[in-house]
C-alpha positions in Angstrom: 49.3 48.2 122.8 52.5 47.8 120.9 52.5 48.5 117.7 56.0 48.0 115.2 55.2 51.5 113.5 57.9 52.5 115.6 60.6 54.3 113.6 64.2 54.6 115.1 66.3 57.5 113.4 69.7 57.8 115.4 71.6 60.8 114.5 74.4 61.4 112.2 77.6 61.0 114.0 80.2 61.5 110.7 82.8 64.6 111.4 83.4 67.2 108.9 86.8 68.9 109.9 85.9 72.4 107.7 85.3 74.7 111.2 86.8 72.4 113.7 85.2 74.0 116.2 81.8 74.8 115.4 81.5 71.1 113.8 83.5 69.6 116.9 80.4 71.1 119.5 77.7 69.7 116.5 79.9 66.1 117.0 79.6 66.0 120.6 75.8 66.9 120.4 74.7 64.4 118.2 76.9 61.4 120.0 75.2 62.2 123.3 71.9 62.3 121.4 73.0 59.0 120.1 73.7 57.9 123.2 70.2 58.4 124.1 68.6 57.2 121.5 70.4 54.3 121.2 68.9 51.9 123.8 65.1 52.5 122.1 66.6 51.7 119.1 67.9 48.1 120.7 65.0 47.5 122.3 63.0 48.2 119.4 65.2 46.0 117.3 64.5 42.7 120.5 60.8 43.6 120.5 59.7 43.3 116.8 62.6 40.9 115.7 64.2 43.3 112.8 66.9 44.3 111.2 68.4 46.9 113.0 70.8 45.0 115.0 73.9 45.4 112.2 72.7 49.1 112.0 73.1 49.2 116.0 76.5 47.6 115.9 78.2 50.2 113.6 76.6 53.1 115.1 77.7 51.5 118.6 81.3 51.3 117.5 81.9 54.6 116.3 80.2 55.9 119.2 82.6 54.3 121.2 85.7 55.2 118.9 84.8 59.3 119.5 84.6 58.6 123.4 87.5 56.3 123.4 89.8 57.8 120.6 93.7 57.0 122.0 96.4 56.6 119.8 98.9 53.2 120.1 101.8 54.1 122.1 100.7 57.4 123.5 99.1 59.0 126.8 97.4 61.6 125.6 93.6 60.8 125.3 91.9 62.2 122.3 89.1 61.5 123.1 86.0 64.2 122.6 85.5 64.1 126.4 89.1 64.4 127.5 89.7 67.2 130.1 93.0 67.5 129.4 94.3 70.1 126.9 95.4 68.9 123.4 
């Protein structure tokens, strides 16, 4: 039985720069768990017909800006999973 009782939270994915480091690792956590999570969240949203879909756009674009951050007119990726050093 489905029931739409089903609640969705997807992780905070906003970057405080105060310890780079630590809150950089804390970043990359909660995008992968976002990552994760995501696809329930969609299919939640098909399933019961709500109003998650303009929730699931934003969080789907900032997901994809920390993966795919590189600057216009430059090489370098910045991205939070580049292997190259920065």
């Amino acid at each position: 039985m489905i029931t739409e009782n089903i609640i969705i939270t997807l992780p905070d994915i906003s970057f405080d720069d105060k310890d780079f480091s630590q809150n950089l690792m804390q970043l990359y956590i909660r995008c992968t768990l976002g990552t994760r999570v995501f696809p329930v969240l969609i299919k939640n949203a098909v399933t019961f017909k709500n109003d998650d879909f303009e929730k699931a756009q934003i969080y789907f674009t900032n997901l994809y800006n920390y993966f795919n951050i590189k600057p216009i007119k430059s090489e370098k990726d910045y991205s939070i999973t580049s292997s190259k050093p920065k």
